[in-house]
N, CA, C and O of each residue as an XYZ file, in Angstrom:
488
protein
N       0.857     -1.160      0.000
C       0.000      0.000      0.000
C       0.913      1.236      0.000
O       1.376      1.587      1.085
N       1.290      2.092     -1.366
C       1.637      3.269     -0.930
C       0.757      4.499     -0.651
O      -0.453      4.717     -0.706
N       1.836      5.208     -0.335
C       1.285      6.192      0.415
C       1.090      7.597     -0.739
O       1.855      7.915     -1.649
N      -0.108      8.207     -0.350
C      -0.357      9.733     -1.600
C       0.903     10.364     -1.833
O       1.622     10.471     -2.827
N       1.014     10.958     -0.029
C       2.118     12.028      0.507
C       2.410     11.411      1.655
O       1.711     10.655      2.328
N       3.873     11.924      1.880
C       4.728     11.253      3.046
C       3.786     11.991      4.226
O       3.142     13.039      4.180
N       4.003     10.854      5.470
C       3.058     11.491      6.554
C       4.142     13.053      7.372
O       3.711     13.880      8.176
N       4.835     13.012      7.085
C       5.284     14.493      7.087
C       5.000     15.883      6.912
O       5.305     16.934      7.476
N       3.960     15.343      5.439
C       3.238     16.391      4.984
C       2.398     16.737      5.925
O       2.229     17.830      6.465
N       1.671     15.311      6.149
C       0.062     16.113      7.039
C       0.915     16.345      8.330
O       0.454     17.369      8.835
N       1.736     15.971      8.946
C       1.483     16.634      9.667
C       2.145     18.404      9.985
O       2.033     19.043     11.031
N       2.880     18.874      8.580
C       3.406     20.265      8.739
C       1.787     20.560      8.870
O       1.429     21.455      9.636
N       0.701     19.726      8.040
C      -0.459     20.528      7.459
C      -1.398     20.456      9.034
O      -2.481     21.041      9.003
N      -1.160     20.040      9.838
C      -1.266     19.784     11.075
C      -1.382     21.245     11.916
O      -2.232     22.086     12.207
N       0.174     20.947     12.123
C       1.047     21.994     12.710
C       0.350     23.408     12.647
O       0.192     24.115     13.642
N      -0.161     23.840     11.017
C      -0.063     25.030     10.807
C      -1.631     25.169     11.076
O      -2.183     26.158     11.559
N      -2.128     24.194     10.739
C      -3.378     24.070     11.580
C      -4.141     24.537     12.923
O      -5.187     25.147     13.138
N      -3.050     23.921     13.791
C      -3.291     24.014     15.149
C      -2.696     25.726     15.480
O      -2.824     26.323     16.549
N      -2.176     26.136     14.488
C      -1.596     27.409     14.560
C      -2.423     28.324     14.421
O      -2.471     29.349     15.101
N      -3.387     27.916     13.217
C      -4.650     29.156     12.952
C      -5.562     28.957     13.577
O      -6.379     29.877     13.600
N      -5.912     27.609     14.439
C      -6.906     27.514     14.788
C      -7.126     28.549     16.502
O      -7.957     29.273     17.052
N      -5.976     28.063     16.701
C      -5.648     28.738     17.692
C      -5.841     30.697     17.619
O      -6.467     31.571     18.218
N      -4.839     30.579     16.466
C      -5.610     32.181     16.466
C      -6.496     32.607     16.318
O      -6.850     33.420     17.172
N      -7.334     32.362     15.254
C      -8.800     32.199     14.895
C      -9.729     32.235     16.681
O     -10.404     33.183     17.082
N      -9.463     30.893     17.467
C      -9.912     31.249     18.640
C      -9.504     32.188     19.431
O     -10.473     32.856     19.792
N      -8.662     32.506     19.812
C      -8.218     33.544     20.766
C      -7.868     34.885     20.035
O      -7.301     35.721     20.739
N      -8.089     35.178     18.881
C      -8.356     36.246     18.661
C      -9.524     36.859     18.487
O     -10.093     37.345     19.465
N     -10.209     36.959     16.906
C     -11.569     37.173     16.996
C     -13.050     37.104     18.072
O     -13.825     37.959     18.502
N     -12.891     35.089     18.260
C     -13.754     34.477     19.116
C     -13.717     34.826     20.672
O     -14.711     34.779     21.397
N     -12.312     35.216     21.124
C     -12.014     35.629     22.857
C     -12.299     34.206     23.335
O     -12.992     34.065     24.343
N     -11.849     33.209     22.730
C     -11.772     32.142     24.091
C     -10.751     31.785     24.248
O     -10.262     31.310     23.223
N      -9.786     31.768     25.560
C      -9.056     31.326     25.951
C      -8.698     30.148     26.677
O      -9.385     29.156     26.922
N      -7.326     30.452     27.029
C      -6.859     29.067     27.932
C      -6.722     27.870     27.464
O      -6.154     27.621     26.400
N      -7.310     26.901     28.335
C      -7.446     25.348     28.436
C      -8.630     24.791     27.176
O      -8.488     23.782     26.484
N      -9.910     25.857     27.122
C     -10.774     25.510     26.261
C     -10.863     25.852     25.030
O     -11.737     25.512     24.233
N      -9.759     26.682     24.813
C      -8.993     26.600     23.933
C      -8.220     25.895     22.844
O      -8.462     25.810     21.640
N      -7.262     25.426     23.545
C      -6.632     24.401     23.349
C      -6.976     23.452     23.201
O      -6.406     22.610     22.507
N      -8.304     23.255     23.977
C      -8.508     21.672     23.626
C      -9.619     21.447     22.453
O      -9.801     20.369     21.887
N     -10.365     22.715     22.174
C     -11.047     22.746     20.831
C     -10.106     22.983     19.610
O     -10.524     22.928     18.454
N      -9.081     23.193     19.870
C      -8.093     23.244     18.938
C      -7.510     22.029     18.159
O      -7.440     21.649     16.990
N      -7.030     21.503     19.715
C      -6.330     20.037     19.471
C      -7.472     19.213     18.771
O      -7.250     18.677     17.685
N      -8.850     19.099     19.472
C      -9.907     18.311     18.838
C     -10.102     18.563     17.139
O     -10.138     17.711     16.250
N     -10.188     19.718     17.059
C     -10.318     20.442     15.337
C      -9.276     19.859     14.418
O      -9.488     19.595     13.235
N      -8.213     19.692     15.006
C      -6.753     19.478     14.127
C      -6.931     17.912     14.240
O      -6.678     17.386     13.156
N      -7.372     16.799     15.443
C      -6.839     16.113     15.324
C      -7.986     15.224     14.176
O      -7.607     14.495     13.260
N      -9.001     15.438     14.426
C     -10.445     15.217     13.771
C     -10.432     15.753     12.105
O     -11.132     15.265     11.218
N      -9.713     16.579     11.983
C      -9.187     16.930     10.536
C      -8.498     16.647      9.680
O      -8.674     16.967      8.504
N      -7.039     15.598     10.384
C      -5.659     15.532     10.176
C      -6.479     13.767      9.767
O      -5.986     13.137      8.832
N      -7.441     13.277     10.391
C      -7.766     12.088     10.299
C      -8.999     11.694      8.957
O      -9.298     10.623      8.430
N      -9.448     12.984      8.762
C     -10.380     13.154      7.861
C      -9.940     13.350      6.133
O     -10.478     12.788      5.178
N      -8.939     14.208      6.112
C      -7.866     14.848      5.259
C      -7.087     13.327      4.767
O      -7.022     12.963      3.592
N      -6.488     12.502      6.026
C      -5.701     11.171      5.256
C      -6.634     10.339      4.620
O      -6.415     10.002      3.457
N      -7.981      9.827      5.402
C      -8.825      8.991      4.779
C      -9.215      9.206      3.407
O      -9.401      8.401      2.495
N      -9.320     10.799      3.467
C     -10.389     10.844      2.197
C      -8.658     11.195      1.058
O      -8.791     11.015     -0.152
N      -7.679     11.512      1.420
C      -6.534     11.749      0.490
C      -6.054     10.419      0.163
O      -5.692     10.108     -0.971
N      -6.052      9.632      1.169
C      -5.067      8.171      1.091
C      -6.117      7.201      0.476
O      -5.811      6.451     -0.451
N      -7.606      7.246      1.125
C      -8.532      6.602      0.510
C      -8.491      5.225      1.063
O      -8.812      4.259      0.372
N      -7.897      5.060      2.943
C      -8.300      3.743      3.918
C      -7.610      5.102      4.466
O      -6.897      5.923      3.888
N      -8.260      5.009      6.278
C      -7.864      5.352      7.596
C      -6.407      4.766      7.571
O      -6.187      3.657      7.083
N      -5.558      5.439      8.037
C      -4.148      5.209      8.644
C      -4.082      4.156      9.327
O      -4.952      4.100     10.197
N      -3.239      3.102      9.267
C      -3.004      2.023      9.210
C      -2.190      2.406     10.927
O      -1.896      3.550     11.274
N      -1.975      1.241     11.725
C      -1.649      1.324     13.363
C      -0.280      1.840     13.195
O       0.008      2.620     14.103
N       0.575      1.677     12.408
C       1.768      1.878     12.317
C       2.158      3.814     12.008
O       2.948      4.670     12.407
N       1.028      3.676     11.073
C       0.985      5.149     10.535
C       0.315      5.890     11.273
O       0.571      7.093     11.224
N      -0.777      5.399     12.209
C      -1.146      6.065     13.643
C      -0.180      6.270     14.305
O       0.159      7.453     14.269
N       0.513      5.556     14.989
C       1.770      5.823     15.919
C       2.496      6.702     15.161
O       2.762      7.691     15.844
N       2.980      6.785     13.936
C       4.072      7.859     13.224
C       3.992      9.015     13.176
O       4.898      9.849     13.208
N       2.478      9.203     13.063
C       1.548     10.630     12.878
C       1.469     11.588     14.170
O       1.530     12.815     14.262
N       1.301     10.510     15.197
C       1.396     10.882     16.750
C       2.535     11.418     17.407
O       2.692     12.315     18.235
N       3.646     10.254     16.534
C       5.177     10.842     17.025
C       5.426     11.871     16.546
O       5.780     12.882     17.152
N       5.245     11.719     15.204
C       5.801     13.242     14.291
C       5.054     14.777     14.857
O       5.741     15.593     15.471
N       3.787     14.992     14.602
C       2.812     15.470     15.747
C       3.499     16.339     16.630
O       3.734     17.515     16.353
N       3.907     15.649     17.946
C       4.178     15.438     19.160
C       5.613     16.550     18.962
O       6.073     17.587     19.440
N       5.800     15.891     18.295
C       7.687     15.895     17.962
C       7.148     17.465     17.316
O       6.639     18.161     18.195
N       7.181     17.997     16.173
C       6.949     18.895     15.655
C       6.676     20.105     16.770
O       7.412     20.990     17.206
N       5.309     19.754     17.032
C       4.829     20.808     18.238
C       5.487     20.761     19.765
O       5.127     21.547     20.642
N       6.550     19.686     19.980
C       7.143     19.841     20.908
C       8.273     20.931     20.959
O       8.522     21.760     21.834
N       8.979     20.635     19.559
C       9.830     22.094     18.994
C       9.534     23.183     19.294
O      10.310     23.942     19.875
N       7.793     23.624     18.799
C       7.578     24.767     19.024
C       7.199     25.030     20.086
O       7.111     26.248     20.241
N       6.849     24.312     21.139
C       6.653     24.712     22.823
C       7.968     24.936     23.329
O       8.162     25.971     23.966
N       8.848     24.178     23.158
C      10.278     24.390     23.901
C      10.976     25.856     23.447
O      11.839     26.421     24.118
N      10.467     26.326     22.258
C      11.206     27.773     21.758
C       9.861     28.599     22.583
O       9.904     29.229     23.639
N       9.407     28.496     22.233
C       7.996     29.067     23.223
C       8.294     28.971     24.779
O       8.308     29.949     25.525
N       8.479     27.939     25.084
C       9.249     28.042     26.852
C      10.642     28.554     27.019
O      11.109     28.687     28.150
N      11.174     28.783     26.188
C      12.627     28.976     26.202
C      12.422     30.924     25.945
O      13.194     31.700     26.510
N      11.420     31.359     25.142
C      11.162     32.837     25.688
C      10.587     33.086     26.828
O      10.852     34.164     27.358
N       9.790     32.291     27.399
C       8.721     33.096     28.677
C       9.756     32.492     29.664
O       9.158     32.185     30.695
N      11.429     32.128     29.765
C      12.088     31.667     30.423
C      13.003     33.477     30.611
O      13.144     34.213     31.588
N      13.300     33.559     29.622
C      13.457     35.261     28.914
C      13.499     36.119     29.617
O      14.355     36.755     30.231
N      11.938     36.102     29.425
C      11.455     37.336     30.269
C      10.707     37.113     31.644
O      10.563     38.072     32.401
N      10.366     36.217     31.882
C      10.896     35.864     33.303
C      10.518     34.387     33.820
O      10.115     33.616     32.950
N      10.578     34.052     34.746
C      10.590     32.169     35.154
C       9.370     32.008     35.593
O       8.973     32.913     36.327
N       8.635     31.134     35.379
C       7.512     31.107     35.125
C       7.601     29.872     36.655
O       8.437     29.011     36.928
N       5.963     30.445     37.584
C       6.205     29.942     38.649
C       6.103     28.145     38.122
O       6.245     27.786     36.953
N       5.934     27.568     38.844
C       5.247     26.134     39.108
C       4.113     25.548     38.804
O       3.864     24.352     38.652
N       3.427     26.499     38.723
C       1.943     25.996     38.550
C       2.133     26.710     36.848
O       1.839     25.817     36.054
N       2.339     27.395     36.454
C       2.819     28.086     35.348
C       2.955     27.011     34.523
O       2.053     26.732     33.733
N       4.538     25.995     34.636
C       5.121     25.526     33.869
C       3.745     24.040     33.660
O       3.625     23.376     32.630
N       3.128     23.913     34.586
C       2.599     22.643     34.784
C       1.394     23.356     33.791
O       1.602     22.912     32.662
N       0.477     24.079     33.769
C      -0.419     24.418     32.893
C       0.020     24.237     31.308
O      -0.629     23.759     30.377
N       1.482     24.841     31.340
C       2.378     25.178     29.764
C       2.470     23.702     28.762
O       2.349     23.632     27.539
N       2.779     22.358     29.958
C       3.052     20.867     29.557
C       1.846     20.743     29.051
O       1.676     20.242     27.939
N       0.630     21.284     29.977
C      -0.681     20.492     29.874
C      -1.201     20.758     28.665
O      -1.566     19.963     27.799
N      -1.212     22.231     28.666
C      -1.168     22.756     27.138
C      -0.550     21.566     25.651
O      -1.238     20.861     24.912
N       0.190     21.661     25.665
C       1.405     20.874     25.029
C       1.063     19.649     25.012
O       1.169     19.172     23.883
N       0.636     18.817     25.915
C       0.505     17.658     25.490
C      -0.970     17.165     24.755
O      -1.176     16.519     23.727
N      -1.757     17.681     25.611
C      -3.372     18.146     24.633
C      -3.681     17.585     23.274
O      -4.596     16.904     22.812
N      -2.530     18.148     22.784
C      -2.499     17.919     20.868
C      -1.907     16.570     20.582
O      -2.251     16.236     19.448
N      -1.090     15.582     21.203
C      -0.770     14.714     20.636
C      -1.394     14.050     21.375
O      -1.832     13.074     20.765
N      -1.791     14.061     22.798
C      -2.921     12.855     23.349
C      -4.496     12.826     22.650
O      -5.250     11.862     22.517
N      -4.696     14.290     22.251
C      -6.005     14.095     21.572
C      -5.868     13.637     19.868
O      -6.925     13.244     19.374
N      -4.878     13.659     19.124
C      -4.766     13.217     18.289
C      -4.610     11.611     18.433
O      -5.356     10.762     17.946
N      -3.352     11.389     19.294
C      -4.330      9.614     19.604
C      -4.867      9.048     19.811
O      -4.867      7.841     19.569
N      -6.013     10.062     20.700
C      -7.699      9.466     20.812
C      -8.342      9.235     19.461
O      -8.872      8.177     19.120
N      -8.218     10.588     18.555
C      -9.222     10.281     17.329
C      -8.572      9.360     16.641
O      -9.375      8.485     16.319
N      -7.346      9.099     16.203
C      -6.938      8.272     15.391
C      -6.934      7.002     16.214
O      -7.787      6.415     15.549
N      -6.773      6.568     16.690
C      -6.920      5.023     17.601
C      -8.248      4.366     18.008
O      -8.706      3.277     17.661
N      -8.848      5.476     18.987
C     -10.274      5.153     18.615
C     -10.997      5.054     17.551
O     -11.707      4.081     17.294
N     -10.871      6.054     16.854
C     -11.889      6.086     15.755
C     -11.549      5.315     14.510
O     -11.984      5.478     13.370
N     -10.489      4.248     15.066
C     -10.449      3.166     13.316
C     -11.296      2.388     13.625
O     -11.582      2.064     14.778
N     -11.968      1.865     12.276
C     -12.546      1.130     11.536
C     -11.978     -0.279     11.417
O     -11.065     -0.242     10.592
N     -12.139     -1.451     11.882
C     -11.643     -2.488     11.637
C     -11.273     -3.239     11.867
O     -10.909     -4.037     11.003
């Protein structure tokens, strides 16, 4: 079975995703925070799964679930750590701070392995 596009693609197409969606919410809409984020992560991950089926033409295979998750993960972990590595900057962010920042952060690749894991077919 090959593949359309390398799973690389979806997930830059991911990435930039979770990027507008995010703005899109917290700008215009004014919702912040946690509920935020997690309508975000849900939007991207519910999209990213919708986008392969109907591009690849079968749901992502278990292997290509796990890859999608890592890559994902991995990608947006980059951009949290440059993202923590400024609000380190300008100043240290208490405890409860940093623990909200992870929670944030992890959101997107645990909810992307809900939709893709749960939601196969088969």
């Amino acid at each position: 079975m090959t593949a359309r596009f390398a799973l690389h693609y979806y997930v830059l197409g991911a990435v930039a995703a979770a990027f507008a969606c995010n703005l899109l919410l917290r700008v215009p809409l004014k919702i912040g925070g946690l509920p935020a984020t997690l309508i975000a992560a849900s939007l991207v991950a519910f999209g990213l799964r919708w986008c392969f089926t109907r591009l690849e033409g079968h749901p992502p295979a278990a292997g290509q679930r796990w890859a999608l998750v890592a890559l994902y993960g991995l990608a947006l972990g980059l951009l949290y750590l440059l993202i923590w590595g400024l609000m380190w900057l300008k100043d240290e962010p208490g405890h409860m701070g940093q623990l909200l920042f992870v929670l944030h952060y992890l959101s997107y690749p645990l909810i992307l392995a809900l939709v893709l894991h749960l939601g196969r077919r088969g």
